[in-house]
mmJSON file of the N, C-alpha and C atoms, coordinates in Angstrom:
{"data_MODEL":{"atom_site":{
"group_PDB":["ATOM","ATOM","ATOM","ATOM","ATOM","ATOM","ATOM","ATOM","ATOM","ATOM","ATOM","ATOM","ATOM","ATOM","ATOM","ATOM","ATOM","ATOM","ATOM","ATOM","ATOM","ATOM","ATOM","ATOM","ATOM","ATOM","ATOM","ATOM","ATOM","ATOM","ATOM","ATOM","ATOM","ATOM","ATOM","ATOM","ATOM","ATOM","ATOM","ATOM","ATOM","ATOM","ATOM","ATOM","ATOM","ATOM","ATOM","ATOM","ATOM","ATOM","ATOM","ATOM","ATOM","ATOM","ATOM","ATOM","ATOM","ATOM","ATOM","ATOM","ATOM","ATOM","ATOM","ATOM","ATOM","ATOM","ATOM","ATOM","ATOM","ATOM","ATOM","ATOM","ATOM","ATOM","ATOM","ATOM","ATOM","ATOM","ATOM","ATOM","ATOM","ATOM","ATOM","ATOM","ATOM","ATOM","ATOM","ATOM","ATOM","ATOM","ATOM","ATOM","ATOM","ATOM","ATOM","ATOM","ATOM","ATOM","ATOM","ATOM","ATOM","ATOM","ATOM","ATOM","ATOM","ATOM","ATOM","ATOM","ATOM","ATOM","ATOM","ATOM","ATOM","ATOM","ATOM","ATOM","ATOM","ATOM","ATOM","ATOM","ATOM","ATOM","ATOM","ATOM","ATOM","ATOM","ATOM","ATOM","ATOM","ATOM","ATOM","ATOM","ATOM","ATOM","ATOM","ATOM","ATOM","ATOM","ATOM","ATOM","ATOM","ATOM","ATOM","ATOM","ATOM","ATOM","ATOM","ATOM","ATOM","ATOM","ATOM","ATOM","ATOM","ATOM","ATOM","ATOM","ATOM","ATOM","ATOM","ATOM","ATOM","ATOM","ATOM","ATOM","ATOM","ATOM","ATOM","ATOM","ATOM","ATOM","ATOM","ATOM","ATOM","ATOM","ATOM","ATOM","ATOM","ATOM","ATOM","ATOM","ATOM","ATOM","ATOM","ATOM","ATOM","ATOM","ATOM","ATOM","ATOM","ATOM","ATOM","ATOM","ATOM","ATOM","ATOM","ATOM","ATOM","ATOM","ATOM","ATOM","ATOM","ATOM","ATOM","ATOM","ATOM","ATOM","ATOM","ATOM","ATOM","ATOM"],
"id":[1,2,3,4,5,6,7,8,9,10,11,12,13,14,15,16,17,18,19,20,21,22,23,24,25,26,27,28,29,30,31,32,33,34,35,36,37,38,39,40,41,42,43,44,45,46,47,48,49,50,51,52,53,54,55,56,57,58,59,60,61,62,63,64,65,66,67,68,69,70,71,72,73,74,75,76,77,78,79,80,81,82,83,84,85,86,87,88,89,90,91,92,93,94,95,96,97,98,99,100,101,102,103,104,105,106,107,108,109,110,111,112,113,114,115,116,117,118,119,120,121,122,123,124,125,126,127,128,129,130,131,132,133,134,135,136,137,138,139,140,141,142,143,144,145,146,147,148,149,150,151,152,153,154,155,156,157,158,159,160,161,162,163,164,165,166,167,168,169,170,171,172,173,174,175,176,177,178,179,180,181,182,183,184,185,186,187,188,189,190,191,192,193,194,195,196,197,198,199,200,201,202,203,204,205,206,207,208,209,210],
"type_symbol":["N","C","C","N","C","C","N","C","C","N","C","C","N","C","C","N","C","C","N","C","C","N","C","C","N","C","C","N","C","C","N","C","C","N","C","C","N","C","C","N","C","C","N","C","C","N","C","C","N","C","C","N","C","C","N","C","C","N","C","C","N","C","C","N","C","C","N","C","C","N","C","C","N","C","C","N","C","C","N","C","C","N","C","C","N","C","C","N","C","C","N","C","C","N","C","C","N","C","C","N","C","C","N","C","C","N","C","C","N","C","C","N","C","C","N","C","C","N","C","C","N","C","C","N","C","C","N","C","C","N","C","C","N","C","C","N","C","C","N","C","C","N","C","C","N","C","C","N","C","C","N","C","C","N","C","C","N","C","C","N","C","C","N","C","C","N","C","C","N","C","C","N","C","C","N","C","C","N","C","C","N","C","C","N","C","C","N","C","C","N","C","C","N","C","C","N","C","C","N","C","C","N","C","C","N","C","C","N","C","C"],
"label_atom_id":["N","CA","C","N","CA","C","N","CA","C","N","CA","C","N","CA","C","N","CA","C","N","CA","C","N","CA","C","N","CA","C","N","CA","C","N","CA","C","N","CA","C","N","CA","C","N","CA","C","N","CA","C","N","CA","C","N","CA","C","N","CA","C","N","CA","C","N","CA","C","N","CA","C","N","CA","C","N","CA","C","N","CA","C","N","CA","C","N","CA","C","N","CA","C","N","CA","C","N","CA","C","N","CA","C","N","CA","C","N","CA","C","N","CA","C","N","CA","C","N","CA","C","N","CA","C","N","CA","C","N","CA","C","N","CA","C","N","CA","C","N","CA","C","N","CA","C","N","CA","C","N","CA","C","N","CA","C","N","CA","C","N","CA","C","N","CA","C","N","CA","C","N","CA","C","N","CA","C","N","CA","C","N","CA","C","N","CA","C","N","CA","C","N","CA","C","N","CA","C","N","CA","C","N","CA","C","N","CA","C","N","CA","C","N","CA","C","N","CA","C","N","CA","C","N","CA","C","N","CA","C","N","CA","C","N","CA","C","N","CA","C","N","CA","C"],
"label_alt_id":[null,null,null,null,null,null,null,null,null,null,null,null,null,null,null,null,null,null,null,null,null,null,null,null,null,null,null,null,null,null,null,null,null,null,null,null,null,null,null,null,null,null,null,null,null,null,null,null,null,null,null,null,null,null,null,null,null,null,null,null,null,null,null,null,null,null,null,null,null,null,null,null,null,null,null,null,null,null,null,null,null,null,null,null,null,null,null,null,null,null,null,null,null,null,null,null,null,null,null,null,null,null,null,null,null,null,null,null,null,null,null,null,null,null,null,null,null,null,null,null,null,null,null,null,null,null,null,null,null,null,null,null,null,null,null,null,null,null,null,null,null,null,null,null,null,null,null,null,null,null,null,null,null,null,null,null,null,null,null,null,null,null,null,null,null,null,null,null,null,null,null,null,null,null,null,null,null,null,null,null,null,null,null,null,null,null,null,null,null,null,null,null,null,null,null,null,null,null,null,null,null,null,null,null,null,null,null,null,null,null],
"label_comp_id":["UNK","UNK","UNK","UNK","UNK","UNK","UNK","UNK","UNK","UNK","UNK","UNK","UNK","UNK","UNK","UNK","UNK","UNK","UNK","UNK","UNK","UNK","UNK","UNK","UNK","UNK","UNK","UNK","UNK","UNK","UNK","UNK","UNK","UNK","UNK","UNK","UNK","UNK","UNK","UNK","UNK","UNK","UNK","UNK","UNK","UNK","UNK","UNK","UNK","UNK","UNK","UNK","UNK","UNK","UNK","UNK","UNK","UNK","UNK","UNK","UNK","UNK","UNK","UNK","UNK","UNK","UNK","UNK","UNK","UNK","UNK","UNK","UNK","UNK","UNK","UNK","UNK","UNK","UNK","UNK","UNK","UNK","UNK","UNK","UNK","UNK","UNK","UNK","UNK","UNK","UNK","UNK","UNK","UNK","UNK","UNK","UNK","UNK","UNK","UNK","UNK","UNK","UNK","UNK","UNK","UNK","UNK","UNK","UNK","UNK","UNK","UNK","UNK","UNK","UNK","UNK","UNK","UNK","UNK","UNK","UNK","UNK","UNK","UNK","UNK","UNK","UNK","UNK","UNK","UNK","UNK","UNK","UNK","UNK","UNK","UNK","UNK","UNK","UNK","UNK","UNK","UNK","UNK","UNK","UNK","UNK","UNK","UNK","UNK","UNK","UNK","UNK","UNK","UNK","UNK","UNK","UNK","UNK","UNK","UNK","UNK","UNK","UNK","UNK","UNK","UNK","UNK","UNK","UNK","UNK","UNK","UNK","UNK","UNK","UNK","UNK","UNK","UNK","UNK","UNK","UNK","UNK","UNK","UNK","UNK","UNK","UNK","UNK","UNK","UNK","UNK","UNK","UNK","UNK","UNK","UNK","UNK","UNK","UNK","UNK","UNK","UNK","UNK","UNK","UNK","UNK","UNK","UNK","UNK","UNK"],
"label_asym_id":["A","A","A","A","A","A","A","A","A","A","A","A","A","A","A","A","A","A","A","A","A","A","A","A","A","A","A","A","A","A","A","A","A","A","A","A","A","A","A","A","A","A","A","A","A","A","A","A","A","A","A","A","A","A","A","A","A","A","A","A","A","A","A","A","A","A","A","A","A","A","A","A","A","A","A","A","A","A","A","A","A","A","A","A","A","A","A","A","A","A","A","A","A","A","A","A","A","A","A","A","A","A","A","A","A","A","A","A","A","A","A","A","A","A","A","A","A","A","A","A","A","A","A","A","A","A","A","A","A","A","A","A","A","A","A","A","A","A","A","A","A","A","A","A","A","A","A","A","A","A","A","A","A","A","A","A","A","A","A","A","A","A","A","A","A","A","A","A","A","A","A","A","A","A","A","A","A","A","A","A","A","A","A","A","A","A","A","A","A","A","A","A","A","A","A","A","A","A","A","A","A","A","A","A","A","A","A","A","A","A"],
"label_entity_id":["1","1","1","1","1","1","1","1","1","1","1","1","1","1","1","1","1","1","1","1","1","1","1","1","1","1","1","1","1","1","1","1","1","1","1","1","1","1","1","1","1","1","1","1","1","1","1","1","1","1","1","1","1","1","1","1","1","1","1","1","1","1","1","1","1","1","1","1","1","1","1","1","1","1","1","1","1","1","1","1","1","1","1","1","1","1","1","1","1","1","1","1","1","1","1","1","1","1","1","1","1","1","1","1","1","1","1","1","1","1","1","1","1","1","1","1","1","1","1","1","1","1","1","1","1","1","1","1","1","1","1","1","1","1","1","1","1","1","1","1","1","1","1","1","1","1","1","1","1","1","1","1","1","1","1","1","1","1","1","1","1","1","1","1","1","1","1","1","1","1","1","1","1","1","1","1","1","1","1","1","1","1","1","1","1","1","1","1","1","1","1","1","1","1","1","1","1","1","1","1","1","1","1","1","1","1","1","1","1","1"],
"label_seq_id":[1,1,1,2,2,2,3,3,3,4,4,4,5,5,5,6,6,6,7,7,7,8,8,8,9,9,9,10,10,10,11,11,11,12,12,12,13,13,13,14,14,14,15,15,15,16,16,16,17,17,17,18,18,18,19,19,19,20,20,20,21,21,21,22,22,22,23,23,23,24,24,24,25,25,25,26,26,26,27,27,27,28,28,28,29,29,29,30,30,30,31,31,31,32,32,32,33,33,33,34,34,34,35,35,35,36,36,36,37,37,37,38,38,38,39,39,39,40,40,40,41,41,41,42,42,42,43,43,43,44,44,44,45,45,45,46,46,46,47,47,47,48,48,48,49,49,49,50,50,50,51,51,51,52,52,52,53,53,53,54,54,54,55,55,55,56,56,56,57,57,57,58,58,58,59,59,59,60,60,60,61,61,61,62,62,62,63,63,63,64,64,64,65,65,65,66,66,66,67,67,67,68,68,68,69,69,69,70,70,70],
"pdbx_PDB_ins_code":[null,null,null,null,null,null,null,null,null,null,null,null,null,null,null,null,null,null,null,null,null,null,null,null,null,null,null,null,null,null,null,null,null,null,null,null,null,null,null,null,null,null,null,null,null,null,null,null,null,null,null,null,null,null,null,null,null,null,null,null,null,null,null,null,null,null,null,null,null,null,null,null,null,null,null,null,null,null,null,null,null,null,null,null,null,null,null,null,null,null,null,null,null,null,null,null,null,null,null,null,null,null,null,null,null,null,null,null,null,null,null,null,null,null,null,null,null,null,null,null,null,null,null,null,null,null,null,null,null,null,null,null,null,null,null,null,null,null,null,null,null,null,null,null,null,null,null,null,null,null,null,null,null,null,null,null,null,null,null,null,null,null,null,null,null,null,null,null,null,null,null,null,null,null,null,null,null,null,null,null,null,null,null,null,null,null,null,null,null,null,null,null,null,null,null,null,null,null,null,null,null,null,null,null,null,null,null,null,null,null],
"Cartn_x":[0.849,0.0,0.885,0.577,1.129,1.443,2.802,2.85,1.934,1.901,0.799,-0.428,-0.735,-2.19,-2.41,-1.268,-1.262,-1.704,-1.302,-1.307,-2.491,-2.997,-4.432,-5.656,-5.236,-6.149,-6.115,-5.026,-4.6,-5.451,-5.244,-5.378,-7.292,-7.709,-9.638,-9.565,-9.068,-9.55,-9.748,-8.569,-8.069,-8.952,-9.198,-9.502,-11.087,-11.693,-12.951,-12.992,-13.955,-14.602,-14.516,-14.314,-14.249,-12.741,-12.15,-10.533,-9.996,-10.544,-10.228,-10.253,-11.524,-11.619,-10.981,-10.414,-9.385,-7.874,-7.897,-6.776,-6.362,-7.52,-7.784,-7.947,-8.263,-8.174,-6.684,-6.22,-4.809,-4.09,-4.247,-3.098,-3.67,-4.917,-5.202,-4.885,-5.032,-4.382,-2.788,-1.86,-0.326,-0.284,-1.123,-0.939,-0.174,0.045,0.276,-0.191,-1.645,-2.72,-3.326,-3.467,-4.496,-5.389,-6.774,-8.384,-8.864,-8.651,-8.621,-8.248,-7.147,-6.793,-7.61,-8.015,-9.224,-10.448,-10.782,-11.557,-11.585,-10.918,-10.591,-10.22,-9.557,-9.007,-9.846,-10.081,-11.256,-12.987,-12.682,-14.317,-14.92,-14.372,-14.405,-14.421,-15.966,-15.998,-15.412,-15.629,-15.069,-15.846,-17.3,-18.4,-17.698,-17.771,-17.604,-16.145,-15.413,-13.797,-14.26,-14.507,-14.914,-15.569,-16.64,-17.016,-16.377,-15.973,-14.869,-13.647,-13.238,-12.614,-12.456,-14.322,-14.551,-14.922,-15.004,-15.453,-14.109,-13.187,-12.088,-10.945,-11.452,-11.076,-11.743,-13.298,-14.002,-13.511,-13.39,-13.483,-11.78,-10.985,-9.734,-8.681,-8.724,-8.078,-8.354,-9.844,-10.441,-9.943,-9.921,-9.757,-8.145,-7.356,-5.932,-5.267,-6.348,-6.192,-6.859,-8.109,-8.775,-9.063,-8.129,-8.273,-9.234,-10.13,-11.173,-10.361,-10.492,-10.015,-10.848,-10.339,-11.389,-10.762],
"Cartn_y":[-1.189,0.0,1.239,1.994,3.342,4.531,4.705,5.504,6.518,6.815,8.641,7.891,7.242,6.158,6.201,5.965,4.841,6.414,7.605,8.729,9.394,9.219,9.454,8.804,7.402,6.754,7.355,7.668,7.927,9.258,10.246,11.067,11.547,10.519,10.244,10.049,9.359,9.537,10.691,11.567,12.849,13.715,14.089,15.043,15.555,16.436,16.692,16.043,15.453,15.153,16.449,17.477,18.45,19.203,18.367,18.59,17.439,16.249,14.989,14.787,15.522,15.264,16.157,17.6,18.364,17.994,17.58,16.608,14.919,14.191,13.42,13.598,14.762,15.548,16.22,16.895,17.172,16.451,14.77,13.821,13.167,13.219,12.762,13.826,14.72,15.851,16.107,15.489,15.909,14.0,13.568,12.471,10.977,11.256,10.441,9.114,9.336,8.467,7.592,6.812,6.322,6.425,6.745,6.421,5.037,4.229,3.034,2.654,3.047,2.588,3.501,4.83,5.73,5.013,4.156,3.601,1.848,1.615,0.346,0.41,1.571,1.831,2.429,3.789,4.916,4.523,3.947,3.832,4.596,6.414,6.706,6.779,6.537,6.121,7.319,7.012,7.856,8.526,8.4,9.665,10.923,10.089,11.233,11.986,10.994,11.899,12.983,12.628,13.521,14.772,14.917,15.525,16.446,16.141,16.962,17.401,17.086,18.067,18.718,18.793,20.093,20.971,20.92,21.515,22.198,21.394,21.855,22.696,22.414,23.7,24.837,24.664,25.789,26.903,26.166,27.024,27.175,26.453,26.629,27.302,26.614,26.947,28.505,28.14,29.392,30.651,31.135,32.441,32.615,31.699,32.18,32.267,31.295,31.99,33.043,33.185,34.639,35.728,35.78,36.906,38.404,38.469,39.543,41.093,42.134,43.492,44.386,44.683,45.572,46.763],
"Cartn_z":[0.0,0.0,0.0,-0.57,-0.352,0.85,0.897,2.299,2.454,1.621,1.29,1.933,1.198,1.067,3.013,3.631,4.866,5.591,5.593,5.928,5.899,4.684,4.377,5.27,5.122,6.56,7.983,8.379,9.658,9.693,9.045,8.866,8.957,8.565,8.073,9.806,10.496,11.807,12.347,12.588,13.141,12.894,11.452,11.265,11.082,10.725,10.142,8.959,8.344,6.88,5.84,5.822,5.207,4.737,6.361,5.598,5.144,5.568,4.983,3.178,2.883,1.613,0.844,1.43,0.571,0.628,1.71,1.711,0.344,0.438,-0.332,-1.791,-2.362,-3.35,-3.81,-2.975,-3.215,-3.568,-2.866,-3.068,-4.571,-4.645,-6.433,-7.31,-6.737,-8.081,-8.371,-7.633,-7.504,-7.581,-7.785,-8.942,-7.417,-6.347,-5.215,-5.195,-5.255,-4.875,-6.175,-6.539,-7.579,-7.279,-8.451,-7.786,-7.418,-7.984,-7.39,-6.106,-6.024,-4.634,-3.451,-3.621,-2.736,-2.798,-3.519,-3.913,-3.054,-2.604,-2.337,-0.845,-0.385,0.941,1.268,1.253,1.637,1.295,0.213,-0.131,-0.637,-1.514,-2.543,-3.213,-4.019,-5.344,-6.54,-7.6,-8.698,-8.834,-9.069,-9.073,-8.267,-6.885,-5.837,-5.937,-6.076,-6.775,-7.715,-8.768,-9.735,-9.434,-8.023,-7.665,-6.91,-5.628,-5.487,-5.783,-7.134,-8.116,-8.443,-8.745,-9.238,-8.681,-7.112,-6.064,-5.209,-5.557,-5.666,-6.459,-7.399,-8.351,-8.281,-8.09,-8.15,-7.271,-5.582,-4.566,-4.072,-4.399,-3.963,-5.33,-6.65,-7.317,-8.589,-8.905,-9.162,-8.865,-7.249,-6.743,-7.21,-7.123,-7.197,-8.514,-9.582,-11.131,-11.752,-11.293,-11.837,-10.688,-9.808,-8.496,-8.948,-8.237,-9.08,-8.655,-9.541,-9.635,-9.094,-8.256,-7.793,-7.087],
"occupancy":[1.0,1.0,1.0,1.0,1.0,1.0,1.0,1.0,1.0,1.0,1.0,1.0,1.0,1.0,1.0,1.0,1.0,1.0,1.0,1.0,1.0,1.0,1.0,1.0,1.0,1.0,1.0,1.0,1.0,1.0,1.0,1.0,1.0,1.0,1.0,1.0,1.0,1.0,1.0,1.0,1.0,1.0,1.0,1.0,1.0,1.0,1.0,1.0,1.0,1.0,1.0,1.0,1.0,1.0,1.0,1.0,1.0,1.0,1.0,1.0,1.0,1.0,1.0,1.0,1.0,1.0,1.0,1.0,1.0,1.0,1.0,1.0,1.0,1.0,1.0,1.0,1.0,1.0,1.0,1.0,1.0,1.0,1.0,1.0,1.0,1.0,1.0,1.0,1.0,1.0,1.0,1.0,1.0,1.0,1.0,1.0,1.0,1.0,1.0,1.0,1.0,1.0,1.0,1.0,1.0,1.0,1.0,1.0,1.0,1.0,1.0,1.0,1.0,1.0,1.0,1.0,1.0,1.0,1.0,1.0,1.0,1.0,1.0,1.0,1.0,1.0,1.0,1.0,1.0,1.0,1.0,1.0,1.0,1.0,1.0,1.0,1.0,1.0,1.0,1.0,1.0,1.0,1.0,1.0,1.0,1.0,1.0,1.0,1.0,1.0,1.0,1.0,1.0,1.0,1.0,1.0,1.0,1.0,1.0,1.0,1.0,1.0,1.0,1.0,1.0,1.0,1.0,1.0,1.0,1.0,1.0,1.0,1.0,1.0,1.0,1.0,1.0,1.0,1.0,1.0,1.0,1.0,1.0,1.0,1.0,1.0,1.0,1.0,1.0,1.0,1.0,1.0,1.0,1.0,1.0,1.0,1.0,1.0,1.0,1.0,1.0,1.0,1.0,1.0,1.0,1.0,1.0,1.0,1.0,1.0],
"B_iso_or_equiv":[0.0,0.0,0.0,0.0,0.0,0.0,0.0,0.0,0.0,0.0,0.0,0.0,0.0,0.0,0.0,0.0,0.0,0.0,0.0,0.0,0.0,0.0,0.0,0.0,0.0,0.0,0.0,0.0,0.0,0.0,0.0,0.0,0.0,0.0,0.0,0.0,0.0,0.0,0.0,0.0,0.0,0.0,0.0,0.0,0.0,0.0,0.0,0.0,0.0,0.0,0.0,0.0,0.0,0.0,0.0,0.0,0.0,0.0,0.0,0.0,0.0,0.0,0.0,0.0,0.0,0.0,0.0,0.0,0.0,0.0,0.0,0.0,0.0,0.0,0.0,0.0,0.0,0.0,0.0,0.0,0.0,0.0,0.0,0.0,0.0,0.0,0.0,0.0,0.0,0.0,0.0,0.0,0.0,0.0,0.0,0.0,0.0,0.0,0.0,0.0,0.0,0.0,0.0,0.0,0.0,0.0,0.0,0.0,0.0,0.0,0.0,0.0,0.0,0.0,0.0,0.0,0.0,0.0,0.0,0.0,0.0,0.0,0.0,0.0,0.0,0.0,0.0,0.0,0.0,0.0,0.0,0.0,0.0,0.0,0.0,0.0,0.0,0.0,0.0,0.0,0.0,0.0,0.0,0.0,0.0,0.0,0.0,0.0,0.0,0.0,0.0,0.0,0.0,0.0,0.0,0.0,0.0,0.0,0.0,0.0,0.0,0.0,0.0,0.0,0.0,0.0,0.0,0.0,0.0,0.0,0.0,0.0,0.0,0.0,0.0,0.0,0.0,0.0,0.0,0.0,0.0,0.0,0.0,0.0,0.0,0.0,0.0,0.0,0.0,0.0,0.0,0.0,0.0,0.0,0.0,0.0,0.0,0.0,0.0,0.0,0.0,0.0,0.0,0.0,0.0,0.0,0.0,0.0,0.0,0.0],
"pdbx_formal_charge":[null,null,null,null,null,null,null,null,null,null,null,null,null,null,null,null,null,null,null,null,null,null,null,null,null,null,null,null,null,null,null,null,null,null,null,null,null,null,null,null,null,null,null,null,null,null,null,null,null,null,null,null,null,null,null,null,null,null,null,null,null,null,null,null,null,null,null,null,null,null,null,null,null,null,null,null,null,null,null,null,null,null,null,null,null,null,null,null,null,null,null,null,null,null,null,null,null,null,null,null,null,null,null,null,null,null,null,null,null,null,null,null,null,null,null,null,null,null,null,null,null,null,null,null,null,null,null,null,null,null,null,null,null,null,null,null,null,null,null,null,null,null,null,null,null,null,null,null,null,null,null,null,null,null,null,null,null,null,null,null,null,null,null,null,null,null,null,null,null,null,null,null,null,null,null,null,null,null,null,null,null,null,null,null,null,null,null,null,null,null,null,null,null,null,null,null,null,null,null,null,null,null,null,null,null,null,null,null,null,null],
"auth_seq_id":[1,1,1,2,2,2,3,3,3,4,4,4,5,5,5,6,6,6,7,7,7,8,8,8,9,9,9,10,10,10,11,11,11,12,12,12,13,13,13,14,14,14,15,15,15,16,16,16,17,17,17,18,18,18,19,19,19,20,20,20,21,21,21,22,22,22,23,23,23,24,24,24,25,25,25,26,26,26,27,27,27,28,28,28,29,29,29,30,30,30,31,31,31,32,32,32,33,33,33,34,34,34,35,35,35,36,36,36,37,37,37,38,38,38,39,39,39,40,40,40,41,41,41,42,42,42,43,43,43,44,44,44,45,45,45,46,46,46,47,47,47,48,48,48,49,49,49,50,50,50,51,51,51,52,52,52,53,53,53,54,54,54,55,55,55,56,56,56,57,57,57,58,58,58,59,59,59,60,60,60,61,61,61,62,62,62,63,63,63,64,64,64,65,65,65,66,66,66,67,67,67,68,68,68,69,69,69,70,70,70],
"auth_comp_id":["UNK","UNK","UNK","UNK","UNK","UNK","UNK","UNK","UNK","UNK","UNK","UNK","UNK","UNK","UNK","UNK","UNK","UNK","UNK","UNK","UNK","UNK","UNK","UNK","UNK","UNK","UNK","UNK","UNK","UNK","UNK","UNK","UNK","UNK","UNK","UNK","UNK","UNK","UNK","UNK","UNK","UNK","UNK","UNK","UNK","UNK","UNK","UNK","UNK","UNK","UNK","UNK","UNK","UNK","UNK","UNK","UNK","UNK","UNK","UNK","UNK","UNK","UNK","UNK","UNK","UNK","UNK","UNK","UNK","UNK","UNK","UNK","UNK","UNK","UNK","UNK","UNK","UNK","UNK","UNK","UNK","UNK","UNK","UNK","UNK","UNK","UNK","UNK","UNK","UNK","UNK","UNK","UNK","UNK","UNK","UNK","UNK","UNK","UNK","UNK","UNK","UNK","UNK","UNK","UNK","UNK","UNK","UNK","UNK","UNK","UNK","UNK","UNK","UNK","UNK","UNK","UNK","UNK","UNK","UNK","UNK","UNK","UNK","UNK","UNK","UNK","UNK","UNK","UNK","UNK","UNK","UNK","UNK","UNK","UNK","UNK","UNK","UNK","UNK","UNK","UNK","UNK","UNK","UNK","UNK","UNK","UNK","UNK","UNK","UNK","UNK","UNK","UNK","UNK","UNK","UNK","UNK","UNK","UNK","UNK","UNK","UNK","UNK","UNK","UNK","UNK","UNK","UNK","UNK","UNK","UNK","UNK","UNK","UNK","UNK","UNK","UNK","UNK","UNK","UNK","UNK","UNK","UNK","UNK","UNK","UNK","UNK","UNK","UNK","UNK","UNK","UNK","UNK","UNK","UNK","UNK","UNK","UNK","UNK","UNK","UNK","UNK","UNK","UNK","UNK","UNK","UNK","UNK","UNK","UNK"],
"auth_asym_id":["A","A","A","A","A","A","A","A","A","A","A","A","A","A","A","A","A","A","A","A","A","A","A","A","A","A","A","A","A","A","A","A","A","A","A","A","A","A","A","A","A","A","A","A","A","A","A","A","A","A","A","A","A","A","A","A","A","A","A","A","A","A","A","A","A","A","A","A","A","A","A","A","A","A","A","A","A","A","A","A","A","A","A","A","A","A","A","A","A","A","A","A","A","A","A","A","A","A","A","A","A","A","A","A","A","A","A","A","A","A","A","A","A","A","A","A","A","A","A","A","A","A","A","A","A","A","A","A","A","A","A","A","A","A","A","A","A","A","A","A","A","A","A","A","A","A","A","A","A","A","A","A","A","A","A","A","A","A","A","A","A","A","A","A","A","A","A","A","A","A","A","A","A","A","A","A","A","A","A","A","A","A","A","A","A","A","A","A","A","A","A","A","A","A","A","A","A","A","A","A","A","A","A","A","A","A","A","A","A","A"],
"auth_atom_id":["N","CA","C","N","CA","C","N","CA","C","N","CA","C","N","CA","C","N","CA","C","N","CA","C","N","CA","C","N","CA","C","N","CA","C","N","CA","C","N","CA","C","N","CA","C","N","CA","C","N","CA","C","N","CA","C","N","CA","C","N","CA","C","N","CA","C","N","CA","C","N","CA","C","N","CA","C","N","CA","C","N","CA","C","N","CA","C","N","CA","C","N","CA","C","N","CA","C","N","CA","C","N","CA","C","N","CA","C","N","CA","C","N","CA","C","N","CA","C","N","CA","C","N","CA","C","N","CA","C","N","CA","C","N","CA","C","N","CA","C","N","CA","C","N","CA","C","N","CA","C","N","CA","C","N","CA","C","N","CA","C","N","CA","C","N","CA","C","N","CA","C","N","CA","C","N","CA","C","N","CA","C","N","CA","C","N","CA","C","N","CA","C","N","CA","C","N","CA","C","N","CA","C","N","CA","C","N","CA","C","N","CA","C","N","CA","C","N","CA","C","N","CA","C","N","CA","C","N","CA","C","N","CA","C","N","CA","C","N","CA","C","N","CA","C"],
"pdbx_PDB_model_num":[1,1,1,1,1,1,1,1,1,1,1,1,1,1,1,1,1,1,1,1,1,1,1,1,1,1,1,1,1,1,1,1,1,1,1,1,1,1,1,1,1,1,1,1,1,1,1,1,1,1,1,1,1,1,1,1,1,1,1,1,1,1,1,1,1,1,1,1,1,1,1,1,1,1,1,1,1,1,1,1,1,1,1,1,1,1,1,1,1,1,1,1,1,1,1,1,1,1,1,1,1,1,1,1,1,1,1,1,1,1,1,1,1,1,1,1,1,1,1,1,1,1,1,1,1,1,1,1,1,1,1,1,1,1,1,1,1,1,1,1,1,1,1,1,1,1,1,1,1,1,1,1,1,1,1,1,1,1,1,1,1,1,1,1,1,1,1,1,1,1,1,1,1,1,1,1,1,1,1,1,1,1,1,1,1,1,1,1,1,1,1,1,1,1,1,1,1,1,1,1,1,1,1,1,1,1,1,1,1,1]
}}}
């Protein structure tokens, strides 16, 4: 299993569900994690990956590529 992977579990205890899954997101986007294996360990399906993706781009990555002028 993957160290990241093993971290990520540990980690689903500790923390809130809300930082768990931006956490869990980060490590699929910097390419760490396979979906499969979130999928197999966590119990994150791919729908729901997919979902917070884009929920993650929206609200985290969004603001720091189109910063509004004002």
């Amino acid at each position: 299993m993957n160290t990241y992977l093993n971290d990520l579990v540990g980690y689903k205890k500790k923390k809130t569900r809300h930082l768990f899954r931006w956490k869990v997101v980060e490590a699929y986007r910097a390419e760490r994690v396979q979906a499969s294996e979130l999928e197999e360990t966590l119990g994150i399906s791919r729908t729901e990956l997919r979902r917070l993706n884009r929920n993650y781009f929206r609200y985290r990555l969004l603001p720091l590529l189109y910063p509004k002028h004002g």
